[in-house]
Each structure stands twice: as C-alpha cells, then as structure tokens.
GUMI-310263 format. One record per residue (C-alpha): residue number from 1; chain; x, y, z. Coordinates in steps of 0.5 Angstrom, whole numbers, plus 2048, in hexadecimal, padded with zeros to 3 digits. Example, Ala and Ser with C-alpha at 12.3 -4.5 7.8 and 13.67 -1.06 7.14 Angstrom:
# residues 2
@nuke = 1 mido = A east = 819 north = 7F7 up = 810;
@nuke = 2 mido = A east = 81B north = 7FE up = 80E;
This chain:
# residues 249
@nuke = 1 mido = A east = 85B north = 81F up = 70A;
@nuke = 2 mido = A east = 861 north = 81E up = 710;
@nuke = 3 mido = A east = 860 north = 819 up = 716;
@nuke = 4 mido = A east = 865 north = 81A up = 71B;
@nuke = 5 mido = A east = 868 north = 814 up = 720;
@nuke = 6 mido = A east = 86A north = 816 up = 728;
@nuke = 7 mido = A east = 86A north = 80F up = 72C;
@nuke = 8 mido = A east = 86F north = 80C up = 731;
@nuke = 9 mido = A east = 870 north = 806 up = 72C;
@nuke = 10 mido = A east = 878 north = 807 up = 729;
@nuke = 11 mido = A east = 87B north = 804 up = 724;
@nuke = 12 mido = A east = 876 north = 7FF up = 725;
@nuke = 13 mido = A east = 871 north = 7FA up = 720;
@nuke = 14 mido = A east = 86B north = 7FD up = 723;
@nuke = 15 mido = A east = 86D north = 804 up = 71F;
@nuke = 16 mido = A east = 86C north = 800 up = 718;
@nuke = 17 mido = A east = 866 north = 7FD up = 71A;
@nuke = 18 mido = A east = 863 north = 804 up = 71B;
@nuke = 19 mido = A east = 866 north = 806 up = 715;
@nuke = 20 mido = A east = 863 north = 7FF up = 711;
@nuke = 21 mido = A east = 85C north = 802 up = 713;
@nuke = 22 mido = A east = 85C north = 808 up = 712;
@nuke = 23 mido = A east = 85F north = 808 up = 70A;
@nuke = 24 mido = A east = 859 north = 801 up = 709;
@nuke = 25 mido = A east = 854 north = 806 up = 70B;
@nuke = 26 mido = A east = 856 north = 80D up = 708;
@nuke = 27 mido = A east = 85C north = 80B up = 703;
@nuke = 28 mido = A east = 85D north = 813 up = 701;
@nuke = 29 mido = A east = 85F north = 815 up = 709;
@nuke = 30 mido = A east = 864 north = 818 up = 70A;
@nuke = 31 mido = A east = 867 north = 815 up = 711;
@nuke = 32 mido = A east = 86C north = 819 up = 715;
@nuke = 33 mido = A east = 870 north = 817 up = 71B;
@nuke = 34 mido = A east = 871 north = 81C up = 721;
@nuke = 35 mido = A east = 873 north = 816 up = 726;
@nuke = 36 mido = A east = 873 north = 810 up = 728;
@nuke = 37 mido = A east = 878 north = 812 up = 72D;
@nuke = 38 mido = A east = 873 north = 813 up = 733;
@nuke = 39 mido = A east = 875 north = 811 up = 738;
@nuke = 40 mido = A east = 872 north = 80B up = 73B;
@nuke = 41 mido = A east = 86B north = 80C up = 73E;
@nuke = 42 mido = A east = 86D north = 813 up = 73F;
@nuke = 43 mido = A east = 866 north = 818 up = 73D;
@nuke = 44 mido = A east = 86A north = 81E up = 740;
@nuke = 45 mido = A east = 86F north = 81D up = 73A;
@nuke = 46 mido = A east = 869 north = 81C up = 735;
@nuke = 47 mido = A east = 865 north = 822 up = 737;
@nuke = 48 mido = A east = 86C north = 826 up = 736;
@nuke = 49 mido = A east = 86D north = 822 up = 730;
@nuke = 50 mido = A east = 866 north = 824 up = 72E;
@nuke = 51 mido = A east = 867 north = 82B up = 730;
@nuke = 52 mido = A east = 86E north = 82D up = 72D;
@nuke = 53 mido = A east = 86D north = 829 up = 726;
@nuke = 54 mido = A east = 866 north = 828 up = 723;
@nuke = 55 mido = A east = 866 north = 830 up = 722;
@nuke = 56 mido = A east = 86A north = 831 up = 71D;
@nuke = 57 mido = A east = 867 north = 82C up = 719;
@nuke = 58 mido = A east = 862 north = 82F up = 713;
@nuke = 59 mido = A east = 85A north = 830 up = 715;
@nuke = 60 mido = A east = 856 north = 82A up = 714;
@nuke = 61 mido = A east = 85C north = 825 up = 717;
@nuke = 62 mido = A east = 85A north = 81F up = 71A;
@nuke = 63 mido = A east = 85E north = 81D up = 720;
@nuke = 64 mido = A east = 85E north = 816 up = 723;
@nuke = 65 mido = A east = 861 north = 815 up = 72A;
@nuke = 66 mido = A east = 862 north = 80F up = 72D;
@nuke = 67 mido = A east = 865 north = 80F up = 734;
@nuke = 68 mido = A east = 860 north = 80A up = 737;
@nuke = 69 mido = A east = 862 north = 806 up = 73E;
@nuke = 70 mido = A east = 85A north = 805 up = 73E;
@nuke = 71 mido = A east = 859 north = 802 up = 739;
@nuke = 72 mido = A east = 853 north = 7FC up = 739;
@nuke = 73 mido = A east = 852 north = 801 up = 73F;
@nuke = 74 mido = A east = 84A north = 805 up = 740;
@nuke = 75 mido = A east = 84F north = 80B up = 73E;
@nuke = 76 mido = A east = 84B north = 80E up = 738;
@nuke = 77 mido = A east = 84E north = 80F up = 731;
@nuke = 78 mido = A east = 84C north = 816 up = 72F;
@nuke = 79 mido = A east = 84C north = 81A up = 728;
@nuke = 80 mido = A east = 84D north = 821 up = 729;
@nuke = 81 mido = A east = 84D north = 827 up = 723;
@nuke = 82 mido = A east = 850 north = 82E up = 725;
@nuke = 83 mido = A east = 850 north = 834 up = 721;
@nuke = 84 mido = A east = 856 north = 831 up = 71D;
@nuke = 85 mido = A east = 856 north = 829 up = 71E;
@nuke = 86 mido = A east = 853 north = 824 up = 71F;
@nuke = 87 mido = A east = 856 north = 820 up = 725;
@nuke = 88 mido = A east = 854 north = 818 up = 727;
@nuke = 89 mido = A east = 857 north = 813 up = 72C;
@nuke = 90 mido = A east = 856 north = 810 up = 734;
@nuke = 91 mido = A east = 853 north = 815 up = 739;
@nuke = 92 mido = A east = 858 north = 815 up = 73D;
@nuke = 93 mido = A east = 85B north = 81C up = 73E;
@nuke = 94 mido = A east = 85F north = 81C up = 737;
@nuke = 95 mido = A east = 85B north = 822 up = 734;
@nuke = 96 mido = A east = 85B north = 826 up = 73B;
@nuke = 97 mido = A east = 85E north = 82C up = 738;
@nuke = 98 mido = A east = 859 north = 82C up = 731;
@nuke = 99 mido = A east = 856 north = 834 up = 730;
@nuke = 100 mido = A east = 84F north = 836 up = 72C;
@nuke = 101 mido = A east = 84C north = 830 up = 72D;
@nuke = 102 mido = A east = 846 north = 82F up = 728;
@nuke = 103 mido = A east = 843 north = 829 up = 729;
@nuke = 104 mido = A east = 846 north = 822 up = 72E;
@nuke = 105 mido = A east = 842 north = 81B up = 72B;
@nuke = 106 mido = A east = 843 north = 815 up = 72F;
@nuke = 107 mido = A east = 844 north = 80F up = 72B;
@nuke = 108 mido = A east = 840 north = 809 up = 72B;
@nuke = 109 mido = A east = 844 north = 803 up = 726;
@nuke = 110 mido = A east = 846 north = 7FE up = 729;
@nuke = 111 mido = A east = 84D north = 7FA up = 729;
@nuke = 112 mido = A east = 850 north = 7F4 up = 725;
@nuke = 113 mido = A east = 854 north = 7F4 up = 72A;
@nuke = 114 mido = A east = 854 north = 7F6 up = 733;
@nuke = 115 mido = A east = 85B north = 7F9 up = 732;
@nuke = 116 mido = A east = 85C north = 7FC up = 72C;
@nuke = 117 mido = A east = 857 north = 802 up = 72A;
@nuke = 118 mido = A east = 85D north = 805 up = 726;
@nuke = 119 mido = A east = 85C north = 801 up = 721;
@nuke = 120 mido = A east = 855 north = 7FF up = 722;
@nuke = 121 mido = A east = 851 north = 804 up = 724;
@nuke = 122 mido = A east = 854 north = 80B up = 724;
@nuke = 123 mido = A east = 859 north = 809 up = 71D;
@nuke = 124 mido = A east = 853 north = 808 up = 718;
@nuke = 125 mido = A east = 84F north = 80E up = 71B;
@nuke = 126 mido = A east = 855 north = 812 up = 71A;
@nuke = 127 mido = A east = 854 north = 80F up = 712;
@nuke = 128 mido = A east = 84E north = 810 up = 711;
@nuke = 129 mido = A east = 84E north = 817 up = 714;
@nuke = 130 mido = A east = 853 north = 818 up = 70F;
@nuke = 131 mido = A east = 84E north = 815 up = 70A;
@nuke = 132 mido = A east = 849 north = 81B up = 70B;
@nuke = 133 mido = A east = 844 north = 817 up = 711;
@nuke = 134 mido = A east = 842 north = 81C up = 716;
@nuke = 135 mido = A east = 844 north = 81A up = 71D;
@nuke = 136 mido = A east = 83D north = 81A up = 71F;
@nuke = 137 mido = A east = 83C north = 814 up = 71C;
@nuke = 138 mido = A east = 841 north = 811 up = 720;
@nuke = 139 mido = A east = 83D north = 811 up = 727;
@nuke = 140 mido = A east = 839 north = 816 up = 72C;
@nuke = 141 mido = A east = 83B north = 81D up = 72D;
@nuke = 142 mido = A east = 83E north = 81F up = 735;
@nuke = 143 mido = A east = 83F north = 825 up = 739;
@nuke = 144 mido = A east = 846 north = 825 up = 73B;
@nuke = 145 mido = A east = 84D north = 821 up = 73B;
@nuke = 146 mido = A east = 851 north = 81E up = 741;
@nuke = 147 mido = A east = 856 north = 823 up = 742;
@nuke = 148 mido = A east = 85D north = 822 up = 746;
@nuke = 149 mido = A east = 85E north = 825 up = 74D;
@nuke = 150 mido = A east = 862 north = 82A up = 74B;
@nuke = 151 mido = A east = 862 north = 830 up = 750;
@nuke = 152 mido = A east = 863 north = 837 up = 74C;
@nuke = 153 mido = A east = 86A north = 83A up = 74E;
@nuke = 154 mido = A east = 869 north = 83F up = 753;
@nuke = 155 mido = A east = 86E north = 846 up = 756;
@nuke = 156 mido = A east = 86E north = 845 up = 75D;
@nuke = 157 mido = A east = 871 north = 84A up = 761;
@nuke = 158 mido = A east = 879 north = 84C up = 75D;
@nuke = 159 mido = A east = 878 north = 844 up = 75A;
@nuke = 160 mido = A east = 875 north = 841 up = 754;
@nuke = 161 mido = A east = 871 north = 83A up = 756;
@nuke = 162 mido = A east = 870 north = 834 up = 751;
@nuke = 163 mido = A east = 871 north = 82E up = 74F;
@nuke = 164 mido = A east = 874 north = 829 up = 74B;
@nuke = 165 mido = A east = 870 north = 828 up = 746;
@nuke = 166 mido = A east = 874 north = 822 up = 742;
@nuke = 167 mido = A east = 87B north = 81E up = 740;
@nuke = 168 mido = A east = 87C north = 820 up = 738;
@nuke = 169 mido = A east = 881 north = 81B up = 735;
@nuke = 170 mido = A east = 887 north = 81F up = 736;
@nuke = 171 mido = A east = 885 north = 81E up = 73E;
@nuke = 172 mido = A east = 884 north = 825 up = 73F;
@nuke = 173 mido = A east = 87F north = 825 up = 744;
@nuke = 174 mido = A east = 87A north = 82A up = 741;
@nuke = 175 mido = A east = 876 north = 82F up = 746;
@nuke = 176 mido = A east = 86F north = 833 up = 745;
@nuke = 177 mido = A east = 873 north = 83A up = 747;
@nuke = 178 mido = A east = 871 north = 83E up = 741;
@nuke = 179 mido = A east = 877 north = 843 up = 73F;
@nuke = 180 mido = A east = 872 north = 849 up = 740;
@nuke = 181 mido = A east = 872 north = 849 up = 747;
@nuke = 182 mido = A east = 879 north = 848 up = 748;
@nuke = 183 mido = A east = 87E north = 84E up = 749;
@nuke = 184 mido = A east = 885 north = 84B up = 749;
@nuke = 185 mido = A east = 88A north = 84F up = 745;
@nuke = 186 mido = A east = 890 north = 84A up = 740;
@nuke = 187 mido = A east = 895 north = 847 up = 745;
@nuke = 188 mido = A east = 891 north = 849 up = 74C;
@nuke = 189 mido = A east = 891 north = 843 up = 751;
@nuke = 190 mido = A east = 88B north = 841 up = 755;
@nuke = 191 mido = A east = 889 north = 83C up = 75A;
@nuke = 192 mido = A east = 884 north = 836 up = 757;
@nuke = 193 mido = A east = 881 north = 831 up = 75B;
@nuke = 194 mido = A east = 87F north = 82B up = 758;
@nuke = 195 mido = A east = 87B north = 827 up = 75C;
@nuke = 196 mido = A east = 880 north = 826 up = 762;
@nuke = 197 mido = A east = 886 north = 828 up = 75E;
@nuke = 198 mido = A east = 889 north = 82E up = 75F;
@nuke = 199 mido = A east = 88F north = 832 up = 75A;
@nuke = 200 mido = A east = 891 north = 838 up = 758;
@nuke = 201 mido = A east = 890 north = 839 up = 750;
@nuke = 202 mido = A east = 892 north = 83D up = 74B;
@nuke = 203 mido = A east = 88D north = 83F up = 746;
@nuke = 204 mido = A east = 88F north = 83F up = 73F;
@nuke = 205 mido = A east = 88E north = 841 up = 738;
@nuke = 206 mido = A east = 88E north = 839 up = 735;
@nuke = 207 mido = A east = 892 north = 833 up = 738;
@nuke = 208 mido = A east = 898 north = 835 up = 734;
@nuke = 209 mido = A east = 89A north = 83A up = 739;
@nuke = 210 mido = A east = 89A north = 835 up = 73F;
@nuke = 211 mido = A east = 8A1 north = 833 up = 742;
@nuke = 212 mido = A east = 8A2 north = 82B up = 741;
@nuke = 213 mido = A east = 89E north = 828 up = 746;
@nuke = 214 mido = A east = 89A north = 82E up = 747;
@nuke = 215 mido = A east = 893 north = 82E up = 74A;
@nuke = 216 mido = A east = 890 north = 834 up = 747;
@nuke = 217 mido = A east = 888 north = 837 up = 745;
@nuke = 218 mido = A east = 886 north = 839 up = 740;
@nuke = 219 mido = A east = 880 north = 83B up = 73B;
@nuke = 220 mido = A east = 87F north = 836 up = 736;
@nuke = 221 mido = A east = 87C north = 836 up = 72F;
@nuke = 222 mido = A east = 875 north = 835 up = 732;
@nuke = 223 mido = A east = 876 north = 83B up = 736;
@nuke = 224 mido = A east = 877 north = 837 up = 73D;
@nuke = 225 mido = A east = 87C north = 838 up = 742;
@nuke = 226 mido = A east = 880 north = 832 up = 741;
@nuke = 227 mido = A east = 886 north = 82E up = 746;
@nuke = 228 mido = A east = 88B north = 82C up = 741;
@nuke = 229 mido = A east = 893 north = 82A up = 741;
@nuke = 230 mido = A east = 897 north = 82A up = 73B;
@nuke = 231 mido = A east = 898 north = 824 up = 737;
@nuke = 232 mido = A east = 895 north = 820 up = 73D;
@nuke = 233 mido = A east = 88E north = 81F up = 741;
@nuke = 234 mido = A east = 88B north = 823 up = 746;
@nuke = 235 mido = A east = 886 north = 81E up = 748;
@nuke = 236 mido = A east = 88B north = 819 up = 74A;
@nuke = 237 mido = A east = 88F north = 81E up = 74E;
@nuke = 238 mido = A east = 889 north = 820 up = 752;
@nuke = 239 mido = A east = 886 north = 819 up = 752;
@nuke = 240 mido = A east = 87F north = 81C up = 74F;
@nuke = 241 mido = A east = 879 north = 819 up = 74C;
@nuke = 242 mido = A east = 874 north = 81E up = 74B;
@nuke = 243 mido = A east = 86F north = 822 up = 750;
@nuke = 244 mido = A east = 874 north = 824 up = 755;
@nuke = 245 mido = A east = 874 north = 82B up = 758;
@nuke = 246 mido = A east = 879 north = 831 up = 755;
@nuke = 247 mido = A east = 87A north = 838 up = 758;
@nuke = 248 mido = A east = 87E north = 83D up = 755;
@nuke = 249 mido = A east = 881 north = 842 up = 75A;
C-alpha cells in the first residue's frame, strides 16, 4: 500500500519521525514523498499540491498532508476517502479542491504531543489505514471540509478575472484561470493586472520562449494560466504572495 507525505517541514528531522512511525505500525508500506517543500504555513499551495499531484497515483492511495500552522489549535483532523484515495490531515483548507467525496470522518485520537500531529496523530492512522483498519474507526463521520476562499475565475466584459492561487517552487505564481476560457493566440501580447501592478505580457507556449528576464503567461502543467520568467521568479518580481487579483485584457 502507497502512503504519500505533502508537508512544509524540508530537509528536516521531523520527515524521519514521520517515516519511523509509519514503517513500526505497517513495516510493508510503501511511503512516497510528493513534497516537503511547501511552502511554509501556505494552505493555498498545499491544496495546489493536492490538486496537481495526488491524481496520478493509483486507486487505493493514502495521502498524508500536513501543512498545519494550526496545529494544537481547535482545528480538526480529518479523514476523507474520494473515489480513488483516501486523504487525511489538519481541516484547514488543504483538501479544497478534493471531488467525489464519499464519506468525511473527523478524527478523535488524542496527541503525545500539542504540536506534532504529523507524527502523533495523522502519521500512525496513515499505517493503520495502510493495514487494512477502516477510516470509520478513526473518529465521527462530518458533513463537509474547510475549503479556502478562492472566488472562480470569471469573463467580465473583453477580460478574463481570477486570482493568484499559489507561489509553486520555482516562483511562478500559479492562477485559477483555467486555459478553457482563455482565447489568446502564441505570441499575442495582453494587458495583466496583478493586484495593483500593470504590465504588458506575452503569452507563450512554455517558459523557454521567454526573452531574458521576460515576465510572460503561460498555461502551465495543471492547466492554469501561470506568471513566469524564464530561468527567474515571478513571484519576486511582482512582490506577490498568493490571493492577489489577476485580470487578463
């Protein structure tokens, strides 16, 4: 059984403590980084990473996501099984963009510790879970998960309206403008406002085709428009965060 790691922790101790847990519980796991490069406390790019990674994985999967700048907090600990996977973590946002949910448990375990549930809590019912223990027997079935505020991008007029959705490593700064309701030809160049920025920008086929420093759009892997410079960051050009306004003229 694949158990899959997302959290914010780095090249850090507390990954192997994670690790240590899950190979005591179920020795015959088979545990999976996708990343722990996360940024820092940012829920948004763990619901991207969730949303751009875990589908690849085969049925049955068992996603462990911890992003948790609530940790010890009132904030929930949440089981939640889709058609494919089975998902589990802090309630904070992370699984926003998870689809064909059958069944949301909130979890009721206690913690060794009040600020490592990673290891404590979500890390041995990741084994477990891998062991073949049903996620009911895990805590109380819920209604619903914490999902960002994340507005749907919209056409307004002659522009395309959305947001930034996330930073990725690389600083490209990540919007929720799906390529379908784009209408831009290779090469055109359009007017993007990015919170209170304004600039002019070429619209390419990937970030190769960008001039030097170039700030240009593009669609990236995931099927979202994206700002980019080649070889550079787009997120430390523009000074962005993430949940800026993005408009597409």
């Amino acid at each position: 059984m694949i158990i899959t790691l997302t959290t914010d922790f780095g090249d850090s101790e507390y990954v192997g403590a994670m690790k240590g847990v899950i190979y005591s519980i179920c020795p015959k796991a088979n545990v999976v980084d996708i990343s722990h490069w996360v940024r820092k406390f940012d829920i948004r790019h763990a619901a991207y990473v969730v949303l751009s990674t875990t589908p690849y994985f085969p049925r049955g999967t068992i996603h462990c996501v911890v992003v948790d700048p609530g940790v010890g907090t009132e904030r929930r600990g949440i089981i939640v099984k889709t058609k494919e996977h089975i998902y589990l973590g802090p309630d904070n946002g992370s699984f926003s963009f998870l689809t064909d949910i059958r069944k949301i448990i909130e979890i009721q375990q206690g913690s060794k510790s009040m600020t490592f549930h990673g290891r404590d809590v979500f890390a041995p019912i990741a084994a477990k879970l891998a062991c073949g223990y049903e996620i009911e027997e895990f805590g109380e079935e819920i209604k619903d998960v914490k999902k960002l505020e994340i507005k749907k991008a919209l056409k307004e007029g002659g522009a395309v309206v959305g947001e930034v959705l996330c930073i990725d490593a690389f600083g490209n700064a990540i919007t929720n403008i799906c390529s379908e309701i784009l209408n831009l030809g290779i090469g055109e160049t359009v007017k993007v406002t990015v919170g209170k920025k304004k600039l002019d920008a070429r619209f390419l086929e990937s970030y190769g085709f960008g001039d030097g420093e170039e700030l240009i759009i593009t669609v990236g892997s995931s099927g979202f428009l994206e700002l980019a410079v080649n070889k550079g960051s787009a997120s430390a050009v523009l000074g962005l965060k993430g949940g800026e306004k993005v408009v597409v003229r």
